[in-house]
Biopython code that builds the backbone (N, CA, C, O; Angstrom):
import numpy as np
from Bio.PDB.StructureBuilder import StructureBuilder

atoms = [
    (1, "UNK", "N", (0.848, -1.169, 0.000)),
    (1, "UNK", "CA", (0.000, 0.000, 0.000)),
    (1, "UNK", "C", (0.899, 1.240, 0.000)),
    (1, "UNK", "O", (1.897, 1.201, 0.721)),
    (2, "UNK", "N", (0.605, 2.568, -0.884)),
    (2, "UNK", "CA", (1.373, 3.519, -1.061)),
    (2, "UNK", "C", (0.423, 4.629, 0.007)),
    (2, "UNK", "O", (-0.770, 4.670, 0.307)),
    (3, "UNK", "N", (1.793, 5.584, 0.432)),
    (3, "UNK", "CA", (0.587, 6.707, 1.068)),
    (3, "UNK", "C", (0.019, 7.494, -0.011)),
    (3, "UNK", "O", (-0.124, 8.612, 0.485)),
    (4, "UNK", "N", (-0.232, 7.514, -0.761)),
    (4, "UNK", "CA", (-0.891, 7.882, -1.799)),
    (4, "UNK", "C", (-2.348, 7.243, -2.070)),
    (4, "UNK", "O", (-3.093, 7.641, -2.965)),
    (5, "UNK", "N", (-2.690, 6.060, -1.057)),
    (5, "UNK", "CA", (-3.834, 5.456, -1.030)),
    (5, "UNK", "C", (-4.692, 5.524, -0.171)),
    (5, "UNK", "O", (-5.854, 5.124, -0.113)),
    (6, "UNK", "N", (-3.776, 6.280, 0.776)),
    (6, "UNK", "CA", (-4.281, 6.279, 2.104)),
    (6, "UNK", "C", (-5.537, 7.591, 2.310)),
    (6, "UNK", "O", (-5.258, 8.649, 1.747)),
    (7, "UNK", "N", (-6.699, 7.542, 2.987)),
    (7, "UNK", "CA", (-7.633, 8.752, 2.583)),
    (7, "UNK", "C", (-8.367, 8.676, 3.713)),
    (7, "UNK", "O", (-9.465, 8.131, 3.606)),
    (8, "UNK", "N", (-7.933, 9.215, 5.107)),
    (8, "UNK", "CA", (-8.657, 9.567, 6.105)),
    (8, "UNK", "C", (-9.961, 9.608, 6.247)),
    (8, "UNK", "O", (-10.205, 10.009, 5.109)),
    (9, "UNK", "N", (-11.242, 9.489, 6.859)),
    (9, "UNK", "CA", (-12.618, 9.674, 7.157)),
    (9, "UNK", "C", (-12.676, 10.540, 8.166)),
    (9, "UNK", "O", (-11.948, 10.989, 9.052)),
    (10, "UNK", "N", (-13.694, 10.633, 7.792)),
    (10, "UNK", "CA", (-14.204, 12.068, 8.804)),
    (10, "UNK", "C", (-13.570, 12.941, 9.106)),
    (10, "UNK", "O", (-13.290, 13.753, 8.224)),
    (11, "UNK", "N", (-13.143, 13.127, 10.275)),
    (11, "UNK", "CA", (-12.648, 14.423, 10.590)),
    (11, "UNK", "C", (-10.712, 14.008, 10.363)),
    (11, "UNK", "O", (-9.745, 14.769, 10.315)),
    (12, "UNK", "N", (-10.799, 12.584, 10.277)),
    (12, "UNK", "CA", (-9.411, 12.592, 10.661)),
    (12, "UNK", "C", (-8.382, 13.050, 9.759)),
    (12, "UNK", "O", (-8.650, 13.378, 8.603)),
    (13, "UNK", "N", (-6.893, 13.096, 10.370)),
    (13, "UNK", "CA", (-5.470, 13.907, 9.317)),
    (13, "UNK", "C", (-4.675, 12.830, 9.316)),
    (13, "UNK", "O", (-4.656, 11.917, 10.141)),
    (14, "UNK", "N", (-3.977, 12.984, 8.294)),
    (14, "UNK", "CA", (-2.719, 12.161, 8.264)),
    (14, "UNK", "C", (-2.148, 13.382, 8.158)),
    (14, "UNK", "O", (-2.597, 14.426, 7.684)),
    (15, "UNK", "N", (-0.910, 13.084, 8.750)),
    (15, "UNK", "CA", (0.188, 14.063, 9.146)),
    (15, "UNK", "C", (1.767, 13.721, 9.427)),
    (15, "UNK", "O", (2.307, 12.845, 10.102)),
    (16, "UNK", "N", (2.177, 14.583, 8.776)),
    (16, "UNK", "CA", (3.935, 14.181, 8.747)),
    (16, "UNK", "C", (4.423, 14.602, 9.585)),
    (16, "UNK", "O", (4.478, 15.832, 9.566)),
    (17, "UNK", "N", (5.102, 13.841, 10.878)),
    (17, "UNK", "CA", (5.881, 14.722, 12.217)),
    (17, "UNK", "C", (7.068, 15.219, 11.605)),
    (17, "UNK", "O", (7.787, 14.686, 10.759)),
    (18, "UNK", "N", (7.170, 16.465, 12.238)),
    (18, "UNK", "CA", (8.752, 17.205, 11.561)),
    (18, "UNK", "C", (9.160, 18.186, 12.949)),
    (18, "UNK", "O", (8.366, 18.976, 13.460)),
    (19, "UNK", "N", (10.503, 17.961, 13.406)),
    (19, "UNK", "CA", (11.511, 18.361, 13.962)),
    (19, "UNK", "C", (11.022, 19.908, 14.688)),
    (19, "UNK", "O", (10.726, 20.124, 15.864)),
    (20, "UNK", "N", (11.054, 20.659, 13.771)),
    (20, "UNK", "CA", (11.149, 22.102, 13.692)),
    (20, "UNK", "C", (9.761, 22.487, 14.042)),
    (20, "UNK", "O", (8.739, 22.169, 13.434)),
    (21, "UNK", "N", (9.855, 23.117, 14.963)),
    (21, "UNK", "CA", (8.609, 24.216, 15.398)),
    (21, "UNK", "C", (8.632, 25.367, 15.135)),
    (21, "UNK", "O", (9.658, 26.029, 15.294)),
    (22, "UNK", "N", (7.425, 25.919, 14.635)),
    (22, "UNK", "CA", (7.556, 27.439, 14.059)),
    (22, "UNK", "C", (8.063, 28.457, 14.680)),
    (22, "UNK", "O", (8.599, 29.399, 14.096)),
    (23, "UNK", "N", (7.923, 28.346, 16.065)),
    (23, "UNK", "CA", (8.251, 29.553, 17.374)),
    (23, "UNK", "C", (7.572, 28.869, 18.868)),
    (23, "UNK", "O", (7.014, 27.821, 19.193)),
    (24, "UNK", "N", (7.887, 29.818, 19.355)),
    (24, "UNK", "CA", (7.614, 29.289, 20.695)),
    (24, "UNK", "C", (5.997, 28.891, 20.731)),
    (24, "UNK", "O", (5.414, 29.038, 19.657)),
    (25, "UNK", "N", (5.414, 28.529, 21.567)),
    (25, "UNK", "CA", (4.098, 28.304, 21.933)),
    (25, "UNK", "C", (3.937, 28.043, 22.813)),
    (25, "UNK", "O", (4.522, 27.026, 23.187)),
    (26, "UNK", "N", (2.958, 28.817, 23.868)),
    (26, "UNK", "CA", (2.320, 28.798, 25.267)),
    (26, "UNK", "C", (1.401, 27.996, 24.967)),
    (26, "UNK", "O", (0.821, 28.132, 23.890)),
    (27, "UNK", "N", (1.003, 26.811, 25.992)),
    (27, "UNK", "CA", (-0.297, 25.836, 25.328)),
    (27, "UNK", "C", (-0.722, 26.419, 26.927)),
    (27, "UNK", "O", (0.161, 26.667, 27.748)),
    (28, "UNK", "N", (-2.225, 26.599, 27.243)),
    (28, "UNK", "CA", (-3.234, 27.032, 28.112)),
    (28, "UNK", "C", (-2.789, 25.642, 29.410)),
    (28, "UNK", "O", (-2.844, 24.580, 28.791)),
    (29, "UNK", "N", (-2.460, 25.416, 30.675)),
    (29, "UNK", "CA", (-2.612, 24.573, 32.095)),
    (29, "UNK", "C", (-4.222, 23.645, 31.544)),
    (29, "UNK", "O", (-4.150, 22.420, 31.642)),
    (30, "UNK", "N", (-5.499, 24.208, 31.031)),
    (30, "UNK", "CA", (-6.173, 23.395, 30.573)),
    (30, "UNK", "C", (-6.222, 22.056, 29.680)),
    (30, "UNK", "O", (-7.045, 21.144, 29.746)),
    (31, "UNK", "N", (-4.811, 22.229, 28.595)),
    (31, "UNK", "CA", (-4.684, 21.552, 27.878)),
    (31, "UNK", "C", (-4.289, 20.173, 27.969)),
    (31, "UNK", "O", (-4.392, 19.351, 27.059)),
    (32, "UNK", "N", (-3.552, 19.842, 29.823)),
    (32, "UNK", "CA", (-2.860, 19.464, 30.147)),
    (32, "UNK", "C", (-3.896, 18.454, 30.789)),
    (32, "UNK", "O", (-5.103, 18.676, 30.884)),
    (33, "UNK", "N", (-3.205, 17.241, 31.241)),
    (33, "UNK", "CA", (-3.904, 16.672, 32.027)),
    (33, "UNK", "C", (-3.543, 16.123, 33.365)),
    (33, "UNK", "O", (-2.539, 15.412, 33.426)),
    (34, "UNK", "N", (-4.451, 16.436, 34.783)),
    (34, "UNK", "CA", (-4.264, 16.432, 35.959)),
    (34, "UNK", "C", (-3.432, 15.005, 36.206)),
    (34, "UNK", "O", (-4.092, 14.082, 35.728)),
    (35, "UNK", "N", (-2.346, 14.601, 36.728)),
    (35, "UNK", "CA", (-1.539, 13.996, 37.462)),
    (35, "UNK", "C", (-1.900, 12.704, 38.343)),
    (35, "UNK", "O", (-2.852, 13.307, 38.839)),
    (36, "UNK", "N", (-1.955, 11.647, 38.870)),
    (36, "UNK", "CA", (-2.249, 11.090, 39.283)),
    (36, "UNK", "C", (-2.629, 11.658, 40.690)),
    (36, "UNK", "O", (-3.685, 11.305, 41.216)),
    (37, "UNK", "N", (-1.480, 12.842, 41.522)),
    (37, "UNK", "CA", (-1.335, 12.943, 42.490)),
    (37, "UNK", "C", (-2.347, 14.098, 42.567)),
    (37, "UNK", "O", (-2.572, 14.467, 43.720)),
    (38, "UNK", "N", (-2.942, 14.685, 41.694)),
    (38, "UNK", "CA", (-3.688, 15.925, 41.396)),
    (38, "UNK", "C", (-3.093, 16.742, 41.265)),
    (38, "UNK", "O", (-3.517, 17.800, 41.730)),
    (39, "UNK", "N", (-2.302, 16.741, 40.846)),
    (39, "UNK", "CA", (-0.875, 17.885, 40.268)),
    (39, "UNK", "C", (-0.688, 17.791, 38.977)),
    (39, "UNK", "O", (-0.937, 16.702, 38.461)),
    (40, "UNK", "N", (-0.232, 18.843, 38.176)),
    (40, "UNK", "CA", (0.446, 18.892, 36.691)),
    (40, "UNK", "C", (1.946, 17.953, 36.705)),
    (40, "UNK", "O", (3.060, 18.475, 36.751)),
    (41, "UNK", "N", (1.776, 16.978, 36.673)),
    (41, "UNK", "CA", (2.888, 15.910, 37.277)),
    (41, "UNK", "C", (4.052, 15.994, 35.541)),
    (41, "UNK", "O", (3.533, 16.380, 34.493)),
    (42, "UNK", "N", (5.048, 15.712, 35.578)),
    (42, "UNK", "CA", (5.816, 15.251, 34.939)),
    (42, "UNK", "C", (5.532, 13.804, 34.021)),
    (42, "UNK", "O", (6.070, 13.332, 33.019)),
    (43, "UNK", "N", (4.335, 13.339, 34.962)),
    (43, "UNK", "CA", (3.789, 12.377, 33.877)),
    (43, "UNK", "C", (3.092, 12.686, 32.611)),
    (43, "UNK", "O", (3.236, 12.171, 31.502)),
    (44, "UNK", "N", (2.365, 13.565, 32.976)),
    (44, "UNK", "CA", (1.700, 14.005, 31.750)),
    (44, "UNK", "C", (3.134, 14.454, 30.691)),
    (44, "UNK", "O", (3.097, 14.093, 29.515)),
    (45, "UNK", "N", (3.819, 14.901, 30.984)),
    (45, "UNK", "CA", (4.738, 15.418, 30.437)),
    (45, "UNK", "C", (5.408, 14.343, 29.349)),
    (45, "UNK", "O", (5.633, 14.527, 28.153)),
    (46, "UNK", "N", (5.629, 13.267, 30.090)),
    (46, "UNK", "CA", (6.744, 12.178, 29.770)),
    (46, "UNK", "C", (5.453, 11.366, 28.551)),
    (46, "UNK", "O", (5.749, 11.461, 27.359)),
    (47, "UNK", "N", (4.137, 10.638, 28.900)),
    (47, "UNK", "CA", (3.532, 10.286, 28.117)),
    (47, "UNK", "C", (2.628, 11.130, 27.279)),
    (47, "UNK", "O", (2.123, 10.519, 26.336)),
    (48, "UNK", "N", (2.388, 12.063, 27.368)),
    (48, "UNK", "CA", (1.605, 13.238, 26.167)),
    (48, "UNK", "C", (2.255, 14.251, 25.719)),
    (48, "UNK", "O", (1.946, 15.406, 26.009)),
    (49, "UNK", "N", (3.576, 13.827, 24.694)),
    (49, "UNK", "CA", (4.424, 14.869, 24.823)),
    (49, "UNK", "C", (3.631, 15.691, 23.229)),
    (49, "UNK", "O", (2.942, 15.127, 22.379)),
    (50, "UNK", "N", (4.017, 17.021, 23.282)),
    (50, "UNK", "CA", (3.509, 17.832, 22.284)),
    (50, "UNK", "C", (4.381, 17.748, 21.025)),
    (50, "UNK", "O", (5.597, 17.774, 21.210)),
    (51, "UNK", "N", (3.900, 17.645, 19.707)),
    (51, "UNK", "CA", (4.586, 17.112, 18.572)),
    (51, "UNK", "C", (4.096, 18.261, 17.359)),
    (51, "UNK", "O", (3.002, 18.823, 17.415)),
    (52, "UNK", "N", (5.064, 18.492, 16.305)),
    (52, "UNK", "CA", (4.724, 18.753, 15.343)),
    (52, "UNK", "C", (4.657, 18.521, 14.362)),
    (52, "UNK", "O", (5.595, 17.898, 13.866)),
    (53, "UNK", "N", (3.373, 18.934, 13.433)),
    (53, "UNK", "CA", (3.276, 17.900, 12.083)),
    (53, "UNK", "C", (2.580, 18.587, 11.337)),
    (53, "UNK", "O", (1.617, 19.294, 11.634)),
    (54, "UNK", "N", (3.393, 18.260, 9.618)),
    (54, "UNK", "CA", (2.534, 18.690, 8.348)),
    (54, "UNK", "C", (1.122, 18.087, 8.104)),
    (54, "UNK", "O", (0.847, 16.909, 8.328)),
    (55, "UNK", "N", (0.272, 19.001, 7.630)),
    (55, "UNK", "CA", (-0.960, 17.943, 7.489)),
    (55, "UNK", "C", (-0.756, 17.655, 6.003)),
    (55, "UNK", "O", (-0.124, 18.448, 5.305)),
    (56, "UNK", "N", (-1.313, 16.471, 5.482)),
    (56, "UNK", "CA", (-0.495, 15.522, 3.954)),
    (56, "UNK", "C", (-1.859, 15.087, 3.713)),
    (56, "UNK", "O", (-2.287, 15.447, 2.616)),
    (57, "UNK", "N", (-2.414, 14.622, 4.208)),
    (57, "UNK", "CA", (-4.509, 14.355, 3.818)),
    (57, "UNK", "C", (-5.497, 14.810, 5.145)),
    (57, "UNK", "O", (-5.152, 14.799, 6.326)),
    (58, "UNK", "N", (-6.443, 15.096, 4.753)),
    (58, "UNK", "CA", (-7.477, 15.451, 5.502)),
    (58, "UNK", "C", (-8.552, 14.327, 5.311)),
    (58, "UNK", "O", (-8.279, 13.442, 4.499)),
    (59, "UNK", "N", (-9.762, 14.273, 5.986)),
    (59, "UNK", "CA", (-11.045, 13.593, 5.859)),
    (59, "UNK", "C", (-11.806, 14.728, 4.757)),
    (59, "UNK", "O", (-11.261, 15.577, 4.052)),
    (60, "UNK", "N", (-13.243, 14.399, 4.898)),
    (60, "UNK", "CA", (-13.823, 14.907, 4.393)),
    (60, "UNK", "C", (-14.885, 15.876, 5.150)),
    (60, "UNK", "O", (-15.730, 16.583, 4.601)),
    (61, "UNK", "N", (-14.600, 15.716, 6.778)),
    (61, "UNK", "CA", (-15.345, 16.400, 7.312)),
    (61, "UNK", "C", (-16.059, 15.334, 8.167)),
    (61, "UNK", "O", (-16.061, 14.159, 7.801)),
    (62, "UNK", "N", (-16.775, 15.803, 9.508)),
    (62, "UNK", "CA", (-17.675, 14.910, 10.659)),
    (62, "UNK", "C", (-18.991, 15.541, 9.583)),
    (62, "UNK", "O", (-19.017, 16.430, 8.732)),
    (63, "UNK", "N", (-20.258, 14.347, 10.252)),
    (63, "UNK", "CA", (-21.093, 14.436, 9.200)),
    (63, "UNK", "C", (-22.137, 14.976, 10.670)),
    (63, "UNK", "O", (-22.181, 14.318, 11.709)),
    (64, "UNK", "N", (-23.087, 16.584, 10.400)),
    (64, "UNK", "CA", (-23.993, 16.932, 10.791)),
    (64, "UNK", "C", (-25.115, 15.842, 11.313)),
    (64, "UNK", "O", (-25.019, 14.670, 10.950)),
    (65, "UNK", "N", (-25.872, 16.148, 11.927)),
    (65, "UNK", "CA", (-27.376, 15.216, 12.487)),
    (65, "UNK", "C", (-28.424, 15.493, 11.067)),
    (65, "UNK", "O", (-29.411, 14.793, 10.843)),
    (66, "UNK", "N", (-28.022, 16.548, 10.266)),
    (66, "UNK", "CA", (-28.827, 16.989, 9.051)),
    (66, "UNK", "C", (-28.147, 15.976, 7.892)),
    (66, "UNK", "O", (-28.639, 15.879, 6.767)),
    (67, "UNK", "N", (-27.083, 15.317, 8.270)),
    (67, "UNK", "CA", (-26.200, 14.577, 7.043)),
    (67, "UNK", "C", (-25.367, 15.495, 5.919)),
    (67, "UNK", "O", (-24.672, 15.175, 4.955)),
    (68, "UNK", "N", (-25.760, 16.792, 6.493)),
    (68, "UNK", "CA", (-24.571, 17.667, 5.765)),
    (68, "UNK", "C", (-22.709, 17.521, 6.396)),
    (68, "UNK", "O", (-22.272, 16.933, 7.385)),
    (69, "UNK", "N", (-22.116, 18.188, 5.511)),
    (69, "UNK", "CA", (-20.481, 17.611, 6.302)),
    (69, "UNK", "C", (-19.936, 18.820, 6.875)),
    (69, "UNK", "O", (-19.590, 19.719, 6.108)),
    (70, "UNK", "N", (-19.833, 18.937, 7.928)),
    (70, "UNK", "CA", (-18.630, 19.588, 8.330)),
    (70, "UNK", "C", (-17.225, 20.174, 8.072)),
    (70, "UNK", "O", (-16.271, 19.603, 8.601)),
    (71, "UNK", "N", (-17.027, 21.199, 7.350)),
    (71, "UNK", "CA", (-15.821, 21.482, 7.299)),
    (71, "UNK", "C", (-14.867, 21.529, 8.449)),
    (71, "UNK", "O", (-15.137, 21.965, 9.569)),
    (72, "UNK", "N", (-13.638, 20.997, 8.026)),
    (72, "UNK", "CA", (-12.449, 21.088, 8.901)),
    (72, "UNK", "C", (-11.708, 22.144, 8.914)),
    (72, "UNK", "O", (-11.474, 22.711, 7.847)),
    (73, "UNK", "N", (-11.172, 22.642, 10.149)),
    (73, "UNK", "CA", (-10.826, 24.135, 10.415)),
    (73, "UNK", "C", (-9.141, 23.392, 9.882)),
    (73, "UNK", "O", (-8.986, 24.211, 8.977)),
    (74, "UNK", "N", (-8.410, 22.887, 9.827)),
    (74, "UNK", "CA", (-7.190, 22.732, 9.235)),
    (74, "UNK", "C", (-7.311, 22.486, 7.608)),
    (74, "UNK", "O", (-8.427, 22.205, 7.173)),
    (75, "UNK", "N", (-6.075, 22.592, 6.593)),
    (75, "UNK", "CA", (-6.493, 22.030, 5.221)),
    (75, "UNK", "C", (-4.806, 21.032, 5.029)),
    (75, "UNK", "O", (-4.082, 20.684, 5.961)),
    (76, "UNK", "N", (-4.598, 20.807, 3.701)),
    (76, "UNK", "CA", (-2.741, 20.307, 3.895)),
    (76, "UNK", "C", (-2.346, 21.497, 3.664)),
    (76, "UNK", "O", (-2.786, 22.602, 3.347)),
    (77, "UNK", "N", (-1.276, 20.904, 3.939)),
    (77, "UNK", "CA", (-0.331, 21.685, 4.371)),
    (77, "UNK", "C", (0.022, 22.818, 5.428)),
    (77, "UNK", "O", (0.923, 23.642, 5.582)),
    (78, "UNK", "N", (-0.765, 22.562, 5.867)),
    (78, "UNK", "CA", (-1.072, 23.145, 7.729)),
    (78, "UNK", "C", (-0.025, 22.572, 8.370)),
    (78, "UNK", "O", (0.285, 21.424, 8.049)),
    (79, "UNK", "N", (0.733, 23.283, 9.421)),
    (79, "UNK", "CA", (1.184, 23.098, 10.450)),
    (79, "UNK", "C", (0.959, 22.891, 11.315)),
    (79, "UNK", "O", (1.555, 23.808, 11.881)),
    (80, "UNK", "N", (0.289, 22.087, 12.442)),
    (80, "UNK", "CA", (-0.336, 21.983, 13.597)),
    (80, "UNK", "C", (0.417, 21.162, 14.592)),
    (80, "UNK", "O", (1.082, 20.195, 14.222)),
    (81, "UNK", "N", (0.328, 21.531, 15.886)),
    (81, "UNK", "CA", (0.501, 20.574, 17.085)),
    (81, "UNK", "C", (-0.512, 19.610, 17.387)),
    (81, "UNK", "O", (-1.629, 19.640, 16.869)),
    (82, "UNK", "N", (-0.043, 18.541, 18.428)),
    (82, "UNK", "CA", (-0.840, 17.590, 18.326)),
    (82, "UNK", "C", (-0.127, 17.165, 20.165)),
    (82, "UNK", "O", (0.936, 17.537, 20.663)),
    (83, "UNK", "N", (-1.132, 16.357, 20.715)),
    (83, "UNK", "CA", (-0.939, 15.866, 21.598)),
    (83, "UNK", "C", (-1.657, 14.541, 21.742)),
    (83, "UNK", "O", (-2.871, 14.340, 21.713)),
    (84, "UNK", "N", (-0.317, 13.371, 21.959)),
    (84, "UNK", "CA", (-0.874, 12.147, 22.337)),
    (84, "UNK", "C", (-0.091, 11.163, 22.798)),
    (84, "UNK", "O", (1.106, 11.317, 23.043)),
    (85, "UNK", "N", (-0.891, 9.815, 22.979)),
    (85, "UNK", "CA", (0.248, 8.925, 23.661)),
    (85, "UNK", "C", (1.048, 8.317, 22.531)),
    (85, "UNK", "O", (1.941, 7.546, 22.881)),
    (86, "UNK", "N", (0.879, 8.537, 21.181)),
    (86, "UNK", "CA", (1.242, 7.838, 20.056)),
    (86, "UNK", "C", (3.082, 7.877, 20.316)),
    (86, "UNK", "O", (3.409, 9.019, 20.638)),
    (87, "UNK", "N", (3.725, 7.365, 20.279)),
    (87, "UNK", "CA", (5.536, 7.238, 20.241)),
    (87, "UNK", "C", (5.521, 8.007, 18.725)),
    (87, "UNK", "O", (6.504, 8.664, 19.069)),
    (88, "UNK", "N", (5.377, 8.279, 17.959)),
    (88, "UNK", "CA", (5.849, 9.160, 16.743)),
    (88, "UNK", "C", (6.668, 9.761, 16.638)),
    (88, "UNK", "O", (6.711, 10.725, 17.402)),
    (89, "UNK", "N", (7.582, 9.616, 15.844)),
    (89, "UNK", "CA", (9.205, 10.244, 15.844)),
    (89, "UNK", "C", (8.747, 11.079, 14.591)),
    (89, "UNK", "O", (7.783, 11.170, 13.831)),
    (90, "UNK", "N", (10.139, 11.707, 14.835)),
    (90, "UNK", "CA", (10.285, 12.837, 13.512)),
    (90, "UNK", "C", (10.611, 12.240, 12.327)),
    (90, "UNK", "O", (11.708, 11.698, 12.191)),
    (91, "UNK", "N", (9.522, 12.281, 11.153)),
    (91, "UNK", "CA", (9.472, 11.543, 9.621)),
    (91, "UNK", "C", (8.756, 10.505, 9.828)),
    (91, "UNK", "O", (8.756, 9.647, 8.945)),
    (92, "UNK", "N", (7.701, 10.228, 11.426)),
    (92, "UNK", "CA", (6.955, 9.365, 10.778)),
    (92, "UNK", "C", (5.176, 9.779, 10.463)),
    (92, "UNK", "O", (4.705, 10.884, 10.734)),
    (93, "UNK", "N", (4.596, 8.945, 10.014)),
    (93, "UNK", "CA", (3.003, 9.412, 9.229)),
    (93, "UNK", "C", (2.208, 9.050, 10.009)),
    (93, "UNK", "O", (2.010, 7.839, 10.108)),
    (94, "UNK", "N", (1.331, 10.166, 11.000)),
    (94, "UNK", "CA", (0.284, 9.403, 12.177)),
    (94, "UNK", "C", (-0.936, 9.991, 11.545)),
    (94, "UNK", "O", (-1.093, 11.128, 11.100)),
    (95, "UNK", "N", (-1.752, 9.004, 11.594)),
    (95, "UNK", "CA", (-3.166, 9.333, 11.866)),
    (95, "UNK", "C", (-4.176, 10.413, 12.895)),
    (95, "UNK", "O", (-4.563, 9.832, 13.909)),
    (96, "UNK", "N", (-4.449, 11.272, 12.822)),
    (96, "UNK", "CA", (-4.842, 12.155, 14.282)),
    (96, "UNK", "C", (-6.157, 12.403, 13.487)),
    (96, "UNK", "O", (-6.340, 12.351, 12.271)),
    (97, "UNK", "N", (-7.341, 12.790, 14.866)),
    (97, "UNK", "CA", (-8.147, 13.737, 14.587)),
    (97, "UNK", "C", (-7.962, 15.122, 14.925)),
    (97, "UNK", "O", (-7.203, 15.647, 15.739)),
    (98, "UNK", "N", (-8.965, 15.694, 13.988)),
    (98, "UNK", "CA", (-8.786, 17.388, 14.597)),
    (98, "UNK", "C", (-8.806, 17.620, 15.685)),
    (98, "UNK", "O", (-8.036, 18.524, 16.008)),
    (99, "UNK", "N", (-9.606, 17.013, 16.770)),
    (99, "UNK", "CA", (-9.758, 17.045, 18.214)),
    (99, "UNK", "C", (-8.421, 16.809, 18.583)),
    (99, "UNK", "O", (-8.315, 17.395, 19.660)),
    (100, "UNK", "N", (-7.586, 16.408, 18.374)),
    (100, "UNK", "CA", (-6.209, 16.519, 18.753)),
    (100, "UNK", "C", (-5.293, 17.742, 18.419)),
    (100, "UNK", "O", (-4.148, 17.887, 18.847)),
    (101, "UNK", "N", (-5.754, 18.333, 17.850)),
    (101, "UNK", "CA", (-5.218, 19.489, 17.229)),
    (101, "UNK", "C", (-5.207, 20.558, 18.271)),
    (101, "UNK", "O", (-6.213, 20.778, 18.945)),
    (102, "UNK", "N", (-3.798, 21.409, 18.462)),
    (102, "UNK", "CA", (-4.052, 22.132, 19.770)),
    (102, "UNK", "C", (-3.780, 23.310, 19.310)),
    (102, "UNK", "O", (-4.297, 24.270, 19.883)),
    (103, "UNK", "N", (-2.798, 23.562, 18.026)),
    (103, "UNK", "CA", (-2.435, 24.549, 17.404)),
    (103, "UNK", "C", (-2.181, 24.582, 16.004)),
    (103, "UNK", "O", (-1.410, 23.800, 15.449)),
    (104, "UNK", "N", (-3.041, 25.788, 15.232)),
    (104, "UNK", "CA", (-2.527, 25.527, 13.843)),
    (104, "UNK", "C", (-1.504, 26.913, 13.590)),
    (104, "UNK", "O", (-2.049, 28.015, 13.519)),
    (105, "UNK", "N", (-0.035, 26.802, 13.462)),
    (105, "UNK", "CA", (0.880, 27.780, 12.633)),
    (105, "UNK", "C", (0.466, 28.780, 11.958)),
    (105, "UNK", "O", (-0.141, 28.310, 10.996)),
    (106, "UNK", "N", (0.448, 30.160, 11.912)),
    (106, "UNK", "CA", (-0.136, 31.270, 11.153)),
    (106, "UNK", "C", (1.327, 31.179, 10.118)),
    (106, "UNK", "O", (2.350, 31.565, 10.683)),
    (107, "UNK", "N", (1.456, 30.792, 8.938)),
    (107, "UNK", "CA", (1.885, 30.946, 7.774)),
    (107, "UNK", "C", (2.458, 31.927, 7.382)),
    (107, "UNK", "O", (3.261, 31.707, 6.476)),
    (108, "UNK", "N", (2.324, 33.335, 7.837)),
    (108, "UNK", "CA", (2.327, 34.689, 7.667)),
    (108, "UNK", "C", (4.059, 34.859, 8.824)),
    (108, "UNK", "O", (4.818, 35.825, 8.901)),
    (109, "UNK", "N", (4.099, 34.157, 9.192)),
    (109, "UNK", "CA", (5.239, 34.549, 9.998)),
    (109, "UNK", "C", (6.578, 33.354, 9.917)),
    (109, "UNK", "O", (7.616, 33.546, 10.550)),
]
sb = StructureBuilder()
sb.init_structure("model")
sb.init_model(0)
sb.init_chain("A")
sb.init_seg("    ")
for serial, (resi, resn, name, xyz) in enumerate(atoms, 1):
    if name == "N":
        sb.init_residue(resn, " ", resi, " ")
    sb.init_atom(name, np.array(xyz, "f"), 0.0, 1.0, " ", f" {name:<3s}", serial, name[0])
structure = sb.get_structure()
């Protein structure tokens, strides 16, 4: 199978992890998740680490209760962060939904 075959549903991205982050980024204490101990623990840290990635396919959109589709607020070639337990190194191709999406890159800078 080529990634060239590959064609996400619904909302989901395929996305290329890459090295380089555009600039700094403050992500919101919300984003994060509470600690075993009820603290912002270093665990969260160690297993949800924050990643960056090209978007390379999109879905076609979550489908309305009307059966109309949803546009997706990312398109390719978007830059976005992502947070998860996935191990994904830099150059490899993960699957994400937009709901994972924490930041998209303004292009302009």
């Amino acid at each position: 199978m080529e990634l060239r075959d590959l064609h996400p549903s619904d909302d989901g991205l395929l996305v290329h992890v890459i090295e380089e982050a555009p600039g700094p980024v403050l992500l919101p204490v919300t984003s994060a998740q509470i600690g075993p101990g009820g603290d912002y623990s270093d665990l969260w840290a160690t297993r949800y680490k924050v990643r960056w990635a090209r978007v390379v396919r999109t879905g076609p959109g979550k489908r309305a209760k009307s059966g109309k589709r949803i546009p997706l607020d990312v398109k390719e070639g978007d830059v976005v962060s992502f947070a998860g337990m996935t191990k994904a190194e830099d150059g490899d191709f993960v699957l994400i939904c937009q709901d994972d999406v924490l930041v998209v890159a303004d292009k302009a800078n």
